[in-house]
C-alpha positions in Angstrom: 128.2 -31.3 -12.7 131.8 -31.7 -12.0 132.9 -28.4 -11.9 133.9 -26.1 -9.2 134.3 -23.3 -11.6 132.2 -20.0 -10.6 128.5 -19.3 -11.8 128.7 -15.9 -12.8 125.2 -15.7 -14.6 123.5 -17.0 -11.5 125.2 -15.2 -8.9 123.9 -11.9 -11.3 121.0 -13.1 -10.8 121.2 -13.4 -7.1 122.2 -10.1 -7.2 119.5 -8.4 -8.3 117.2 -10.0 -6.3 118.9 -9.8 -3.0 121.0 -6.4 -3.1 121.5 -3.3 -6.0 117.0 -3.0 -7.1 116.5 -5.9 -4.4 113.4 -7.2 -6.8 112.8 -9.9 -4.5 110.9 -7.0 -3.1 109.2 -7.0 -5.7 108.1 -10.5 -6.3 107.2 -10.7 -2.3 106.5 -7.5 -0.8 105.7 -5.3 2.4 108.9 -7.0 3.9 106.9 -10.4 4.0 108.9 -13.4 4.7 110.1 -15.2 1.6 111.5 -18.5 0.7 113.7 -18.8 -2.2 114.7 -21.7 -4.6 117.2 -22.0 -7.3 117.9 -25.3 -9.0 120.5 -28.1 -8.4 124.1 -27.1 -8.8 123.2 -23.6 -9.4 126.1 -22.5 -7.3 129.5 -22.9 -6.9 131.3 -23.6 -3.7 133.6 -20.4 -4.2 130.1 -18.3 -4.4 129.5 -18.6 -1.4 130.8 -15.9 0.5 129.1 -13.2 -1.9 126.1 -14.8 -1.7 126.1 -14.4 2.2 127.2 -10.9 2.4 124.1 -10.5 0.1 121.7 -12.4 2.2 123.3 -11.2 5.5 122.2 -7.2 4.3 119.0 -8.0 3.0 116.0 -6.1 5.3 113.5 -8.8 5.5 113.5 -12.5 6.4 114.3 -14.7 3.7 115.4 -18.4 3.4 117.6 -19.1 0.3 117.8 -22.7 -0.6 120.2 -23.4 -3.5 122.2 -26.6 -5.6 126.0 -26.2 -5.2 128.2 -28.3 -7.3 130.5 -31.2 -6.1 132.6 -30.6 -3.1 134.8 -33.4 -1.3 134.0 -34.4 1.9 137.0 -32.4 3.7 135.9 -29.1 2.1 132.3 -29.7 3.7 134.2 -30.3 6.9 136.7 -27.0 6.7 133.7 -25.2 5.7 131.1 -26.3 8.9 134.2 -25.6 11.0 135.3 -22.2 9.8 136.0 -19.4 12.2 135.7 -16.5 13.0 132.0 -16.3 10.7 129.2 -14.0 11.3 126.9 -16.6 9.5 126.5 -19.2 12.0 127.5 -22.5 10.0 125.7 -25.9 10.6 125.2 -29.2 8.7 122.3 -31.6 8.4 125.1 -34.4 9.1 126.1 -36.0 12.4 129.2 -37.2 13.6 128.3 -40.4 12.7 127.2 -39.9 9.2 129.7 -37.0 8.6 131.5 -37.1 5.2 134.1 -38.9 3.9 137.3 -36.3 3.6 138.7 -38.2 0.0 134.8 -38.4 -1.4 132.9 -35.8 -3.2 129.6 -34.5 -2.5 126.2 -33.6 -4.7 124.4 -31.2 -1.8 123.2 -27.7 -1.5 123.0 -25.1 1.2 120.1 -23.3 3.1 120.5 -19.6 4.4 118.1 -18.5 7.1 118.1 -14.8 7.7 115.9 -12.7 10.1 117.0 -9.2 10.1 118.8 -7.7 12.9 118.8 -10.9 14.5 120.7 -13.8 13.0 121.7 -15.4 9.8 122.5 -19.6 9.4 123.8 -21.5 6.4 122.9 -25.6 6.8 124.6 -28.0 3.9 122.7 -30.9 3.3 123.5 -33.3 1.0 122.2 -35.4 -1.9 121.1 -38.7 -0.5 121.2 -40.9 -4.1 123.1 -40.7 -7.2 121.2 -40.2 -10.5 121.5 -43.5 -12.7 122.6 -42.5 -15.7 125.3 -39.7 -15.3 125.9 -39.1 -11.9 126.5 -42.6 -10.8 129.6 -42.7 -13.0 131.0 -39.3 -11.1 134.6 -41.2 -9.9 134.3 -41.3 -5.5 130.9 -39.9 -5.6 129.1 -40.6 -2.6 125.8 -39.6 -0.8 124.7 -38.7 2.4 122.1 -40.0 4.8 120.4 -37.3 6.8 117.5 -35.4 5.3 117.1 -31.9 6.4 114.1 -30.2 7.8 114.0 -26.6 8.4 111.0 -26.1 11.5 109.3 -22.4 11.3 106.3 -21.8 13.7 103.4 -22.9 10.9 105.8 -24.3 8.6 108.1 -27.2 8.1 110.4 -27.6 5.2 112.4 -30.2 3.4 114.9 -29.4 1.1 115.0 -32.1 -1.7 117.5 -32.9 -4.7 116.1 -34.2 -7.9 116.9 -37.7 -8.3 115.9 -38.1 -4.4 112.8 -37.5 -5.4 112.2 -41.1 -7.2 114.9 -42.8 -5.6 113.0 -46.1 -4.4 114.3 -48.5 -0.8 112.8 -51.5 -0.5 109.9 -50.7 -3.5 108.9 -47.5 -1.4 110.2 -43.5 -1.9 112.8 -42.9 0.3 112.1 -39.2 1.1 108.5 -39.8 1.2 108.8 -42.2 3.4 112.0 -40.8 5.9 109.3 -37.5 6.0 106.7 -39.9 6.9 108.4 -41.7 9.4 109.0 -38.2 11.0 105.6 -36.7 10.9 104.6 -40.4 12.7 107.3 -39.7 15.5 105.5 -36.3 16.2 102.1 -36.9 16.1 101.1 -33.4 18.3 102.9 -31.7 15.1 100.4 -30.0 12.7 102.7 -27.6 10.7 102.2 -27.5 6.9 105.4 -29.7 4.8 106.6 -28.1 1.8 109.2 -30.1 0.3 111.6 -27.8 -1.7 113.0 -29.7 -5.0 116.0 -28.8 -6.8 116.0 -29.8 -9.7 118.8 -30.2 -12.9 116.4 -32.1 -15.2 116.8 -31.7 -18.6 113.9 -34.0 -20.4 110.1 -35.0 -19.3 109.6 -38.1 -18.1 106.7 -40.4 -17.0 108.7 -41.6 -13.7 109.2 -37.8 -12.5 105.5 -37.2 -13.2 104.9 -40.6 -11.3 107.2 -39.3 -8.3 105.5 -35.6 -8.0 102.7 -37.5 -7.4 103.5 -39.7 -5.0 104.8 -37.1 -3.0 101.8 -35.4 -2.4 100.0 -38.5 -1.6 101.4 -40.7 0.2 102.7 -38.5 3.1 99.8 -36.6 3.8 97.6 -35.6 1.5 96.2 -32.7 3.3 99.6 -30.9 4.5 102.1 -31.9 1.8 102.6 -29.2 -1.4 105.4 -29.6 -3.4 107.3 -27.0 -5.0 110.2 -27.5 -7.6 112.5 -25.5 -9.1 114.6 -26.6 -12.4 116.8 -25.0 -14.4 115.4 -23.6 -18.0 116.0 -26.1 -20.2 113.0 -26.0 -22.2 111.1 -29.0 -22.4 108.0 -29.5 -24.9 105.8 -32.2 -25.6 103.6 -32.5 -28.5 101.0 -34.2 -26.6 99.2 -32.0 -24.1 99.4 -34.5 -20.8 102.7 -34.3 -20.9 103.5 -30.9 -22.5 101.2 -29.4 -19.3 104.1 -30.3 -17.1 106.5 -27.7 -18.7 109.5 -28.0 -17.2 108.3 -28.8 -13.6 109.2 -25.7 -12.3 105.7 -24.8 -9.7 103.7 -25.7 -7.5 102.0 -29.4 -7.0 99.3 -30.8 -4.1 96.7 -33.7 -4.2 94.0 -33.3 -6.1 91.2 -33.8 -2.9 92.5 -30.7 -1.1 89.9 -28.9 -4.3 92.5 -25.8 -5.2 90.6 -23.1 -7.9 92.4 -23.5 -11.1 92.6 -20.0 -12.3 94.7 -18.6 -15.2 97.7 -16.3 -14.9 100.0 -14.6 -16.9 103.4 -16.1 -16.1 101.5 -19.7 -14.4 99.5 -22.4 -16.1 97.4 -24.5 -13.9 96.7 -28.0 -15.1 94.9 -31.4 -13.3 95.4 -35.0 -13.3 93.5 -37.7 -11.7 95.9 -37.1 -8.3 97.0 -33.8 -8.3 96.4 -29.9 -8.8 99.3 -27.9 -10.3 100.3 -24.4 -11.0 103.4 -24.2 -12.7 105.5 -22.0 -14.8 104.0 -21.1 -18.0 107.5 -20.0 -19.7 110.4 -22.8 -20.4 112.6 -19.7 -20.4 115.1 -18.6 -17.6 113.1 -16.5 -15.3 112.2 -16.0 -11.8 108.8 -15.3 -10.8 106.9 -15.4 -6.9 103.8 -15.1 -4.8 102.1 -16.9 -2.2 101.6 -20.6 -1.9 98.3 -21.9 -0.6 97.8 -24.6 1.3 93.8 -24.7 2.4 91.1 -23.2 0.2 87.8 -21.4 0.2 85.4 -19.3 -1.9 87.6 -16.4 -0.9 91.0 -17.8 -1.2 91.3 -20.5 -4.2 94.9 -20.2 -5.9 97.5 -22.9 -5.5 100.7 -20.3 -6.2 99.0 -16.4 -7.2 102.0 -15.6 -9.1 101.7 -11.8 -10.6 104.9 -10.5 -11.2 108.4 -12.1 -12.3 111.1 -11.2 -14.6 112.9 -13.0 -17.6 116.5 -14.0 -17.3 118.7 -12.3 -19.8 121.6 -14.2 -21.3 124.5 -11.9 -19.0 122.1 -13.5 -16.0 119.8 -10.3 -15.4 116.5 -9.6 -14.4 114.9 -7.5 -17.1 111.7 -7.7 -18.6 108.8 -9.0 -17.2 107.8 -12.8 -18.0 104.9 -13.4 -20.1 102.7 -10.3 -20.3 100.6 -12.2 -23.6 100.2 -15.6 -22.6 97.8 -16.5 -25.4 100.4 -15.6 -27.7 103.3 -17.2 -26.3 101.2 -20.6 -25.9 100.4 -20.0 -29.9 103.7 -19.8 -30.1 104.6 -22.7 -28.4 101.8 -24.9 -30.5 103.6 -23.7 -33.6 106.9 -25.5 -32.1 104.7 -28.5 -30.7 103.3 -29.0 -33.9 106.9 -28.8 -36.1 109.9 -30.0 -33.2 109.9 -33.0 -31.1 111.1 -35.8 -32.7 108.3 -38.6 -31.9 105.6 -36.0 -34.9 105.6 -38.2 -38.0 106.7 -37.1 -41.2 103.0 -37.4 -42.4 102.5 -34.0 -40.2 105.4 -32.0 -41.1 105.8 -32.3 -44.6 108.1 -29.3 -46.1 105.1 -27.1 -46.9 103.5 -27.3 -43.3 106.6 -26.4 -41.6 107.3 -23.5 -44.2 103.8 -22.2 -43.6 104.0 -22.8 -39.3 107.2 -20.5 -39.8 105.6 -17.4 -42.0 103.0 -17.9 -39.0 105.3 -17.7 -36.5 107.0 -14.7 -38.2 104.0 -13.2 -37.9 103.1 -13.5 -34.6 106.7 -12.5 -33.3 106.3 -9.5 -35.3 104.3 -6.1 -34.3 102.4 -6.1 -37.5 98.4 -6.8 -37.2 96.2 -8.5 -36.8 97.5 -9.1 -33.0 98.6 -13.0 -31.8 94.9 -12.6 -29.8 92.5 -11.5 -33.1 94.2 -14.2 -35.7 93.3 -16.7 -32.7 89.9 -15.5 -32.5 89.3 -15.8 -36.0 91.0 -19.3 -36.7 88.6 -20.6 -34.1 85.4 -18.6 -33.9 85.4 -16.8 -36.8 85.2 -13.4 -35.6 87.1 -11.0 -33.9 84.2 -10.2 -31.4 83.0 -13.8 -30.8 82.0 -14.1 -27.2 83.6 -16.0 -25.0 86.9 -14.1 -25.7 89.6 -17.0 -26.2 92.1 -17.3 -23.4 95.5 -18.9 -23.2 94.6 -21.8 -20.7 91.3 -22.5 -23.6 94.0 -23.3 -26.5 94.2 -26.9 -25.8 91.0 -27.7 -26.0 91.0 -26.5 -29.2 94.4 -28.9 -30.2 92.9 -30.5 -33.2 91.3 -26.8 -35.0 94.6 -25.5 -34.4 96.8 -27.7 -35.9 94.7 -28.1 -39.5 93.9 -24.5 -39.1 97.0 -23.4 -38.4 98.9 -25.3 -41.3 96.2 -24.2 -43.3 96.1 -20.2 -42.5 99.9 -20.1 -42.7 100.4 -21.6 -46.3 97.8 -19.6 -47.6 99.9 -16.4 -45.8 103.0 -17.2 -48.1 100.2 -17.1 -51.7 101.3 -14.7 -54.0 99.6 -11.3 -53.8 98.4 -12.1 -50.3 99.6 -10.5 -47.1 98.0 -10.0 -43.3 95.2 -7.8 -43.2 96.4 -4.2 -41.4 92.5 -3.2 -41.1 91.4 -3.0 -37.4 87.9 -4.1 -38.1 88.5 -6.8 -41.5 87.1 -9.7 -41.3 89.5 -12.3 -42.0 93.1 -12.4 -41.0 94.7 -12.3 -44.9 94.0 -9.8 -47.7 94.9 -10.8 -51.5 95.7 -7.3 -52.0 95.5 -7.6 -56.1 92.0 -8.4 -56.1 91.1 -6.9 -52.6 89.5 -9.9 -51.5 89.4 -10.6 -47.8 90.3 -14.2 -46.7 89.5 -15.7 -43.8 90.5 -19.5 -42.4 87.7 -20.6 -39.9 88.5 -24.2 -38.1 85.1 -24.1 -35.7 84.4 -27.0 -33.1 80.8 -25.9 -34.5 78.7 -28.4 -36.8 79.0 -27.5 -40.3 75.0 -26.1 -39.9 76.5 -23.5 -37.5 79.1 -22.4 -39.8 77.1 -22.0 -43.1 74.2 -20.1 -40.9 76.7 -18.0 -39.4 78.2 -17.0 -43.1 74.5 -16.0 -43.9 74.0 -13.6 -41.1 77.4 -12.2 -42.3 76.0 -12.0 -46.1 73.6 -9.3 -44.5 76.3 -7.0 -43.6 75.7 -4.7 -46.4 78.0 -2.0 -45.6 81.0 -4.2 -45.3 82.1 -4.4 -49.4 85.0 -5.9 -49.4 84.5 -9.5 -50.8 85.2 -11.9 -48.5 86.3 -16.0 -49.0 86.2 -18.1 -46.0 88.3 -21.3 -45.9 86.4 -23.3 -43.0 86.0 -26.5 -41.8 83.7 -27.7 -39.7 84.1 -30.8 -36.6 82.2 -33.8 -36.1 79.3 -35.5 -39.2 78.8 -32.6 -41.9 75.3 -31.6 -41.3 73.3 -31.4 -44.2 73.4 -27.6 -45.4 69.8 -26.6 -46.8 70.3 -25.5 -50.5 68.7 -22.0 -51.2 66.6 -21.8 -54.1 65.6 -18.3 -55.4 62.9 -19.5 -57.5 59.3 -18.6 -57.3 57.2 -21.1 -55.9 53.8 -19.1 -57.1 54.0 -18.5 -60.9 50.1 -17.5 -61.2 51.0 -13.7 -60.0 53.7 -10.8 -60.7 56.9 -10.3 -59.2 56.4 -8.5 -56.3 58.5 -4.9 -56.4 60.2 -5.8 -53.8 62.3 -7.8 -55.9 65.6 -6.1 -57.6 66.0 -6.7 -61.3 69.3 -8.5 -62.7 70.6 -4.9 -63.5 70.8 -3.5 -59.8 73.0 -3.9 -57.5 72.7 -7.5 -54.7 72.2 -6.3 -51.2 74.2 -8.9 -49.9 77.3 -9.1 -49.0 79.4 -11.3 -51.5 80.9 -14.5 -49.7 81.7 -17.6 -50.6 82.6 -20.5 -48.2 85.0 -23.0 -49.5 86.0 -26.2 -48.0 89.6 -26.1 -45.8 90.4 -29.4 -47.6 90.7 -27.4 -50.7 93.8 -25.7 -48.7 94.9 -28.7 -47.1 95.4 -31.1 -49.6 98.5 -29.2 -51.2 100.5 -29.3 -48.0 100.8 -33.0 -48.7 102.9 -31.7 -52.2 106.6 -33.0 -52.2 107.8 -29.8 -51.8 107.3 -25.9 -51.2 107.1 -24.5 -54.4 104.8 -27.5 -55.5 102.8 -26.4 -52.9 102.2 -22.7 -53.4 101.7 -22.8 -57.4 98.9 -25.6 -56.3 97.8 -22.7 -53.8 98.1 -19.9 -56.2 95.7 -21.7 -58.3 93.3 -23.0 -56.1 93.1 -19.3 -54.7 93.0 -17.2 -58.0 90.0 -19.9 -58.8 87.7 -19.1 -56.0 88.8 -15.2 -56.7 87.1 -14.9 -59.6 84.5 -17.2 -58.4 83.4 -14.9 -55.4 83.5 -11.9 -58.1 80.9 -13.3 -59.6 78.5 -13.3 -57.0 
């Protein structure tokens, strides 16, 4: 926080974006306007000057607004003061409220370039100290003027993550400074956007509290939101609070009716007060399209995001972000299920964490069947089951796919058993000794729909492979009619329709076994425990559905 020490990965980053490939152009394109955010401290005062030159030669308008670390209040004065400078050099400060020369600074700055024309740099500053860490920063001090940047349809604050909460007399001081203004001007009807830097490192119930204020309480028909925050990968086990990410998107109230749609690199999610669309990944990237304020049939997405790039480790762009969301958001129930801290022991015992990682292996790997078919048949049972499953569906589904989940991926680590490679087999395993197909079905469905389901399968004759299907069905068990193959009418023959005991069954052989019979080993002490109670409970029903 401290440090004036150069960013060298961000500036990379930067880089790319703004000169070399310039894919910025490729996140906004046909030389539209853009507006740019990178997180609190991000930079470092010494970056500056490349930076410039960078945004100084790039062909379309753009405004960059960025976190720089600490500087002392005389280094904020030499730089507003420097001259000769092409950039033209302002601060939000006035010479009333100027800085201290022997105190230090949390601010950022704000480039405003239009081609041909003119390029300006404002610094603003941070107007409250974050309580836990950055109130102890020795001569810290904050500033007192908030910055707004006027366009012709468009006003914009620039705002620095613990500003956002920071609380005056019981009421949000940025909310309420912006509110104040927009009172002042009442013949003003631009759009707000407030811009938030952010360098937050953990969810949290007040920031979630704060977003929504923000939208709210200033004007609930003009105010979006956007923050930006560095990648440090925050996850939740619970869904309400795992839906945040890590805050990184876009955020209105919830009355202005935005269409929820899903995309590829953002994840919309509601709460009682707002709409959101926010970055799917908790990975570095960079990603960008157009923000919406007002809505129609035509013209429903908060933040239509459809192209960005992952953030390599060096700080380059490389690939795209998030081309298979449903399996990066399996992925990320696999870790929700196994990491935070607050998951009792209860729920991951050794053996449910050793079989969520052969699952994960799996999925991380290019073997089949794909992320998107093992999804399909942990859930619906088949890989053509209509509706096909999409990522934004998955936590709906929380409850199927933690037992199912635990379930499929001890039975994966069974001896003899391995994923099935067949396009077209009809569970996701193979016990390859006994060429038996397994399959582990967790269905939302009554247990009715399940077994009537398995008997529409029995008549797929030409499929030979045997077939045992671990499932488990939600809500009351229905009661499952009992088939009987005896002859109610004894007084007649057997009509010759009927098959003697010495041909062959024209069904196709299944047997449906309860999940618990899978689930009730991962409660064993340990892994090996586990799988030899596994082994046995599977070579069992083997020769059980051999019979058949």
């Amino acid at each position: 926080m401290t440090s004036q020490a150069p960013r060298p990965e961000v500036l990379v980053t930067l880089m790319d974006l703004l000169a070399g490939d310039r894919k910025l152009g490729e996140l906004v394109t046909a030389g539209r306007p853009a507006v740019v955010l990178f997180p609190e401290l991000a930079l470092a005062p010494r970056d500056w000057q490349q930076v410039d030159e960078a945004i100084r030669s790039y062909p379309a308008p753009v405004i960059l607004i960025c976190g720089f670390g600490v500087m002392t209040g005389a280094e904020l004065l030499s730089w507003v003061a420097e001259v000769p400078s092409v950039t033209i050099r302002d601060a939000v400060w006035t010479p009333e409220t100027a800085p201290a020369a022997g105190r230090i600074y949390n601010g950022g700055w704000c480039w405003i370039h239009q081609p041909a024309q003119f390029t300006s740099c404002i610094a603003f500053q941070k107007l409250s100290a974050e309580q836990r860490g950055e109130i102890r920063i020795e001569s810290l001090d904050t500033g007192r003027n908030l910055l707004r940047i006027e366009l012709n349809d468009l006003a914009i604050y620039p705002v620095i993550c613990s500003d956002f909460f920071a609380l005056v007399s019981g009421e949000r001081l940025i909310a309420r400074k912006i509110k104040d203004h927009l009172a002042a001007n009442g013949s003003d009807s631009r759009k707000i956007l407030v811009a938030g830097l952010l360098a937050q490192h953990k969810g949290h119930i007040e920031w979630r509290t704060a977003i929504s204020d923000m939208v709210r309480f200033i004007d609930m028909d003009r105010v979006n939101v956007c923050l930006s925050n560095w990648a440090f990968d925050i996850l939740h086990s619970e869904e309400p609070e795992d839906c945040w990410r890590d805050y990184s998107g876009v955020y209105l109230a919830r009355e202005r009716k935005a269409g929820l749609i899903e995309m590829n690199a953002v994840r919309p999610f509601q709460t009682d007060t707002i709409d959101a669309s926010v970055s799917r990944l908790t990975d570095a990237c960079v990603m960008g399209g157009p923000v919406r304020w007002s809505f129609s049939t035509i013209a429903k997405h908060i933040w239509s995001v459809t192209h960005g790039y992952l953030i390599a480790s060096d700080g380059r762009l490389s690939a795209p972000c998030c081309s298979d969301p449903a399996k990066y958001e399996f992925l990320r129930l696999i870790r929700r299920l196994s990491e935070p801290a607050t998951i009792p022991a209860t729920a991951k015992t050794p053996p449910m964490l050793a079989g969520l990682r052969s699952l994960r292996d799996h999925l991380i790997s290019t073997m089949k069947p794909r992320p998107n078919e093992v999804l399909q048949l942990l859930l619906l049972g088949r890989r053509d089951a209509q509706p096909v499953l999409t990522a934004d569906q998955l936590p709906k589904f929380w409850a199927e796919l933690d037992q199912g989940s635990k379930a499929l991926g001890i039975l994966s680590m069974a001896a003899g058993v391995a994923w099935q490679q067949a396009s077209e087999g009809s569970g996701q395993l193979l016990h390859a000794n006994d060429n038996v197909e397994l399959l582990v079905w967790r269905s939302q469905d009554f247990a009715l729909v399940v077994w009537r389901a398995i008997e529409r399968w029995r008549e797929e004759v030409h499929l030979t492979t045997p077939l045992i299907v671990f499932a488990k069905a939600t809500g009351t068990a229905a009661n499952v009619p009992s088939i009987s193959r005896r002859r109610t009418d004894v007084a007649s023959s057997p009509p010759s329709s009927m098959r003697s005991a010495a041909e062959p069954q024209n069904k196709r052989r299944i047997l449906l076994v309860d999940m618990d019979n899978l689930s009730v080993h991962l409660h064993e002490a340990d892994v090996p425990s586990c799988l030899r109670a596994v082994n046995a409970t599977l070579a069992a029903k083997t020769a059980e559905v051999k019979t058949q």
